[in-house]
TORZAVO-734260 format. One line per field, with one value per residue (C-alpha): residue number from 1; x, y negated, z. Coordinates in Angstrom, 1 decimal, decimal comma. Example, Ala and Ser with C-alpha at 12.3 -4.5 7.8 and 13.67 -1.06 7.14 Angstrom:
n	[1/2] .
px	[12,3/13,7] .
py	[4,5/1,1] .
pz	[7,8/7,1] .
END
This chain:
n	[1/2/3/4/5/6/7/8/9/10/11/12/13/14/15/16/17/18/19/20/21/22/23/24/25/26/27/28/29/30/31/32/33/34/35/36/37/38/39/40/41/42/43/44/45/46/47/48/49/50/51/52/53/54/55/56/57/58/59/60/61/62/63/64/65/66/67/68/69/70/71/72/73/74/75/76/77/78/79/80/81/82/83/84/85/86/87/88] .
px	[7,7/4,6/7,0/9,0/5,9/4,4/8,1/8,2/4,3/5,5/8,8/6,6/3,6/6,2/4,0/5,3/1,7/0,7/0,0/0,1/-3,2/-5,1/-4,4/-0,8/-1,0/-2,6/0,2/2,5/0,2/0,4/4,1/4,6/2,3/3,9/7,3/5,5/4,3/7,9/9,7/7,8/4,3/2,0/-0,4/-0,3/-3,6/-2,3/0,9/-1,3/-1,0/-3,6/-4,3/-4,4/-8,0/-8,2/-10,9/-9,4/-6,1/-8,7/-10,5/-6,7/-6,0/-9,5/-8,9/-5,1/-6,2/-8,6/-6,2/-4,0/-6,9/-6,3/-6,0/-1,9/-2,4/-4,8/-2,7/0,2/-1,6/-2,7/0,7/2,0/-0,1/0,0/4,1/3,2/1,7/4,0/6,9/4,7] .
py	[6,6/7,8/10,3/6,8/5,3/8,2/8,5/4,1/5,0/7,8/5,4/2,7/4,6/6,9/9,7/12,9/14,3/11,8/13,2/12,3/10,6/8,9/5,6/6,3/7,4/4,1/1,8/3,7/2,7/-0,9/-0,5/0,7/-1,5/-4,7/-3,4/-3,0/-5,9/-7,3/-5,1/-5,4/-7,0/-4,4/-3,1/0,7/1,6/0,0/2,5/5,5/5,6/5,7/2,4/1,9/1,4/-2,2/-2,2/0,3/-2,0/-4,9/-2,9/-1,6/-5,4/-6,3/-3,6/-4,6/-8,1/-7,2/-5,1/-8,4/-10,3/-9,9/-12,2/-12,4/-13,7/-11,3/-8,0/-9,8/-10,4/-6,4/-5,2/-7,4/-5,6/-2,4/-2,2/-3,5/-0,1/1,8/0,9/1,1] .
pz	[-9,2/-7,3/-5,0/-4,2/-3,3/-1,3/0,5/1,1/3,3/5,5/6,3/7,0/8,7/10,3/9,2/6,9/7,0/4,2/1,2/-2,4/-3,8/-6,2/-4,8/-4,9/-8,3/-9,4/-7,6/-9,7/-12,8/-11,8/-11,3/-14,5/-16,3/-14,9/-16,0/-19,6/-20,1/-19,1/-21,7/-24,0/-24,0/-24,2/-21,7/-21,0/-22,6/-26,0/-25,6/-24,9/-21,7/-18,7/-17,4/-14,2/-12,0/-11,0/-9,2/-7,0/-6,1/-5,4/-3,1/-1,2/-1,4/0,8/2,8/3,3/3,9/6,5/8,2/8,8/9,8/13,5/16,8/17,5/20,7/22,1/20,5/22,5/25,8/25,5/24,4/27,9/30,1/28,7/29,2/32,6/32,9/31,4/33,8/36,8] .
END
């Protein structure tokens, strides 16, 4: 699961150089733990298993979040001009 995850980011970052981590490995813990506790009610560290580090998706959601936090308008009035200068 964590080699679909790692292939989904270079297709959406269009970037092969990206390269397996911990992070990845830890949204594949929370994928499988959600599908778990689906099945059959149990979290992974009651089947065995290594749970996942929450602390490190809340801090990928901040960061995510942050990332999103941007002015629309101004990125659009800088993307105008810049294709003015691109066809020029």
């Amino acid at each position: 699961m964590s080699e679909d995850i790692l292939h989904q980011i270079r297709i959406t970052s269009r970037n092969d150089d990206v390269q397996m981590n911990e992070e990845i490995h830890n949204r594949a813990l929370l994928l499988i733990e959600d599908m778990c506790y689906l099945m059959c009610g149990n979290l992974l560290i009651r089947l065995g298993m290594p749970a996942p580090n929450l602390e490190m998706n809340d801090a990928f959601n901040r960061e995510l979040e942050r990332e999103r936090q941007y002015d629309h308008q101004e990125l659009d009035l800088v993307v105008q001009k810049n294709v003015l200068l691109l066809n020029s």
